[in-house]
C-alpha positions in Angstrom: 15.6 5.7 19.0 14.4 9.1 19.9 12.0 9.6 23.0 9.3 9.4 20.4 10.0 6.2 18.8 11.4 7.4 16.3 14.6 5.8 14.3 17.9 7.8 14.4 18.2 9.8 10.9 14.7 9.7 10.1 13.7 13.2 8.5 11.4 14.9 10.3 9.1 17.2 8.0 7.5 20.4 8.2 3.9 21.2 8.3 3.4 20.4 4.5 2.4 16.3 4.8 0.1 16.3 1.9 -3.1 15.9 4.1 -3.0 18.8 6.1 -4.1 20.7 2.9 -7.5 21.5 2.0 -8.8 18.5 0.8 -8.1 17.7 -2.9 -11.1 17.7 -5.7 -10.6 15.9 -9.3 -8.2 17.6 -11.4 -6.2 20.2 -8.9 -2.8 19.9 -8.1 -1.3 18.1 -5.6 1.6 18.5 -3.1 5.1 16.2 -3.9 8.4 15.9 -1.9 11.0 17.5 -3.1 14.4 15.6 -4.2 17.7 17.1 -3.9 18.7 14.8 -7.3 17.6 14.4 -10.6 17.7 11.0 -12.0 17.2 10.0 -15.6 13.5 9.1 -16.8 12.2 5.7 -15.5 9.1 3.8 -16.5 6.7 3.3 -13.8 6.9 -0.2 -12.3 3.7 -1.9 -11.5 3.6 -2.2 -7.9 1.3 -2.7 -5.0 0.7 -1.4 -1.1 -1.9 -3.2 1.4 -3.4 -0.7 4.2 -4.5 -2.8 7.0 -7.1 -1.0 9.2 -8.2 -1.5 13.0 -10.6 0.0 15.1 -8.9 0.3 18.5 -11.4 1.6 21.2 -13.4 3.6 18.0 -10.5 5.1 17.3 -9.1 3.8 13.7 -5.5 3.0 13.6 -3.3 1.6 10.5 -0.2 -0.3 10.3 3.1 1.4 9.3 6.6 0.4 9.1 9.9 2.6 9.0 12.0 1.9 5.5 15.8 1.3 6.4 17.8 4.9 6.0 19.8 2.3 3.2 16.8 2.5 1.1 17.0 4.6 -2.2 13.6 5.0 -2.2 11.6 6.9 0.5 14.7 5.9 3.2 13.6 6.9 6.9 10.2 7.3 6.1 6.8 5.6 7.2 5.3 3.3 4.7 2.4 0.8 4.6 3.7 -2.6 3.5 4.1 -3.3 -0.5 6.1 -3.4 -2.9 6.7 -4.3 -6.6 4.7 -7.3 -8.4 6.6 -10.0 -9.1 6.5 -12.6 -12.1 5.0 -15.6 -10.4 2.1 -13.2 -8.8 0.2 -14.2 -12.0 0.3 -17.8 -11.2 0.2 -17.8 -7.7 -3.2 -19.6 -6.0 -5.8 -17.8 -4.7 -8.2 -18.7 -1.6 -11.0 -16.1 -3.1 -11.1 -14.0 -6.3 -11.0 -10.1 -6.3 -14.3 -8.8 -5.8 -16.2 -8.3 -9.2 -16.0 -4.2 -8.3 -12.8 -4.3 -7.3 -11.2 -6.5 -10.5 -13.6 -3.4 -12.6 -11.7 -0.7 -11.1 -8.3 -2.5 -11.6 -9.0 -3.3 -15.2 -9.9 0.4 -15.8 -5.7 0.4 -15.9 -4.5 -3.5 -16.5 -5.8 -6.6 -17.6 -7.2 -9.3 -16.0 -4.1 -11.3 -15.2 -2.4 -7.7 -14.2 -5.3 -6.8 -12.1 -5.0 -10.5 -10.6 -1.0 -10.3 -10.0 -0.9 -6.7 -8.4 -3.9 -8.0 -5.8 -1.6 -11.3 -5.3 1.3 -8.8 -5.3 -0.1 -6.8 -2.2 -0.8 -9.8 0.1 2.5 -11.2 -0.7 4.6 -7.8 0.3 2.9 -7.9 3.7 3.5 -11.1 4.1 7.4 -10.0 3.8 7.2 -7.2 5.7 5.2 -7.8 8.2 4.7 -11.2 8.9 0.5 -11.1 8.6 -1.3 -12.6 5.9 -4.5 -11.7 4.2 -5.1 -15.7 3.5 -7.6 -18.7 4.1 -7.3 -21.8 3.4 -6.5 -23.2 -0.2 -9.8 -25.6 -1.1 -7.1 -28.6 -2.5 -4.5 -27.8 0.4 -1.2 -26.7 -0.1 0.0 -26.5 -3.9 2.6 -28.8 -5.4 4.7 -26.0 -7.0 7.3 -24.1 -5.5 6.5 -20.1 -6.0 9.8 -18.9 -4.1 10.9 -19.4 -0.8 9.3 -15.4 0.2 6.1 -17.5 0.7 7.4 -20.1 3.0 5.4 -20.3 5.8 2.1 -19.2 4.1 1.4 -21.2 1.0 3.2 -24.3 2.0 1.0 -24.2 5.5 -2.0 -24.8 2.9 -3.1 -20.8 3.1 -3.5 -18.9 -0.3 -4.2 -14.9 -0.5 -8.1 -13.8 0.5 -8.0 -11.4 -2.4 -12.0 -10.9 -2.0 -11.1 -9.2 1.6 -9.0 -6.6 -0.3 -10.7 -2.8 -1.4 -9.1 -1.0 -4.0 -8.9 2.9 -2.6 -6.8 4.5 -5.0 -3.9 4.4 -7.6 -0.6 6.8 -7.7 2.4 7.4 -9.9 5.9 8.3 -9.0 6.9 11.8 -10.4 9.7 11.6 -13.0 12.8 12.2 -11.6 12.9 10.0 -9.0 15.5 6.8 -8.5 12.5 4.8 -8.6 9.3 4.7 -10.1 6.3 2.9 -9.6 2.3 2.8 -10.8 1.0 1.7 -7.4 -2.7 0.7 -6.4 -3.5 1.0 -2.7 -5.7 -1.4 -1.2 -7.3 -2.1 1.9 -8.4 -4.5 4.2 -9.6 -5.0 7.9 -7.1 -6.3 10.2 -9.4 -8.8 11.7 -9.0 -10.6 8.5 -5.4 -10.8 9.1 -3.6 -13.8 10.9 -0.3 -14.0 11.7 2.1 -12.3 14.5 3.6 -9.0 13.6 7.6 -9.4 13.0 10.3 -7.1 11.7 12.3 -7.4 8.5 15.0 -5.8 6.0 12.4 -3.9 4.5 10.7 -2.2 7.1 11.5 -1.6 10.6 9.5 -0.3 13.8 6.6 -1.5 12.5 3.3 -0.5 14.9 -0.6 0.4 14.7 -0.5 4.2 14.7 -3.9 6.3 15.3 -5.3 8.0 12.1 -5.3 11.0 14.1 -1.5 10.7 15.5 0.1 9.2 11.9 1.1 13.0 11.0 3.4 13.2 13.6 5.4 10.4 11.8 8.0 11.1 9.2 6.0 10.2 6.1 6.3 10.6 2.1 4.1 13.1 0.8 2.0 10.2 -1.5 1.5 7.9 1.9 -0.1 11.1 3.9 -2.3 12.2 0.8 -3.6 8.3 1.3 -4.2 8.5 4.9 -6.2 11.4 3.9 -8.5 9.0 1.6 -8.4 6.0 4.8 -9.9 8.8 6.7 -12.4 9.9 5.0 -13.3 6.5 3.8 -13.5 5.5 7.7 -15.8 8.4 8.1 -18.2 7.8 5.3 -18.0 4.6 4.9 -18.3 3.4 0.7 -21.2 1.0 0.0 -19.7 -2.0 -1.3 -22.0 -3.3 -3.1 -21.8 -0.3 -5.4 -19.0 1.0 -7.7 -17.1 4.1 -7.4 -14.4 6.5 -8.1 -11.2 6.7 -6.7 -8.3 8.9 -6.6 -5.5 9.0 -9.2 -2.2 10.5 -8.5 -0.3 11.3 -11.2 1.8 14.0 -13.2 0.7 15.5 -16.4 2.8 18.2 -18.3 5.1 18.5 -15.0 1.7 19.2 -13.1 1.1 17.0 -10.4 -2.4 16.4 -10.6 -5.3 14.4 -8.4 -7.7 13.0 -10.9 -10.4 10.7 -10.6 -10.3 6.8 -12.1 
């Protein structure tokens, strides 16, 4: 570890972390790491990333985790927890349904069942990584079936994913070219409606509450610091959540990497 916290190998970048920029308006380009590789066209994956959110004497901090240097994907880097949605995220019981806005901005990309399983999909990944669980307890107790022993210690306590906590804040694709690819949503939730204690694993390491105002001084992909940028600003202005809105889209169009609007 350096004197900073920081793991050994972890890339230190330059001044270009996506949210030092001007701040983006629909339909102008956006900043993207650069790869030293090429790798053969990939089809996005769907995938999903939970931003918990705490105010720590009124100064907002968020969780982040360190991805192991074996990683293919983003190695050395600080993420929020997620990952990719898995097959039984579309059967897996739920405490509380999305939020009616929420599920509309989800379905203005996937179906119901899709929008469902990427929700499911980010409280699980946390879960994994993180050991803290966006849950309350299942009305009919735990469930008879067996969903895969990465839920052990959540569902089978008789807890089930508070999807109604989460907030949809924006969506990204992975630029061709990469080893992986994924269509990610990015949600977000308080992290008083979190339970659990905080504990490593294999997928992320070093995980802490960082400042909003400090998380550029951590090694981080270009996408996650173009986020924090949208945490920010949502901390600022605060949406009203009874009314629907917009959010970023980051994607590429004819090798342009664009922000858009959804």
């Amino acid at each position: 570890m350096s004197s900073k916290g920081i793991p050994a190998g972890a890339v230190l970048r330059g001044t270009d972390k996506g949210y030092d920029h001007t701040p983006l308006k629909p339909g102008s380009e956006r900043p993207v790491d650069k790869v030293e590789q090429k790798y053969p066209y990939l089809r996005p994956r769907d995938a999903a990333t939970l931003i918990l959110v705490r105010q720590h004497r009124e100064i907002p901090e968020v969780l982040l985790g360190c991805r192991d240097a074996k990683h293919a994907f983003m190695p050395n880097r600080y993420v929020f927890p997620g990952g990719r949605v898995d097959r039984a995220d579309a059967r897996v019981p739920v405490a509380t349904p999305l939020d009616p806005l929420v599920e509309a901005r989800l379905r203005k990309a996937a179906t119901a069942q899709r929008a469902r399983s990427l929700a499911v999909a980010a409280v699980r990944e946390t879960f994994e990584e993180t050991g803290l669980m966006l849950a309350q307890p299942l009305k009919d107790g735990r469930p008879g079936e067996h969903f895969g022993e990465h839920w052990r210690g959540f569902l089978d306590q008789g807890l089930a994913p508070a999807l109604d906590r989460l907030d949809l804040i924006a969506r990204a694709v992975t630029p061709p070219g990469r080893p992986r690819r994924f269509n990610a949503r990015f949600f977000m939730a308080r992290a008083e409606d979190a339970m659990g204690e905080i504990r490593h694993s294999s997928e992320l390491g070093d995980i802490r509450w960082v400042r909003l105002d400090e998380a550029r001084e951590l090694p981080l992909p270009t996408i996650t610091g173009l986020i924090l940028g949208e945490v920010g600003r949502l901390m600022k202005e605060p949406p009203d959540r009874s009314q629907q809105r917009k959010i970023p889209l980051f994607t590429t169009v004819h090798r342009r990497h664009l922000m858009l609007e959804e």
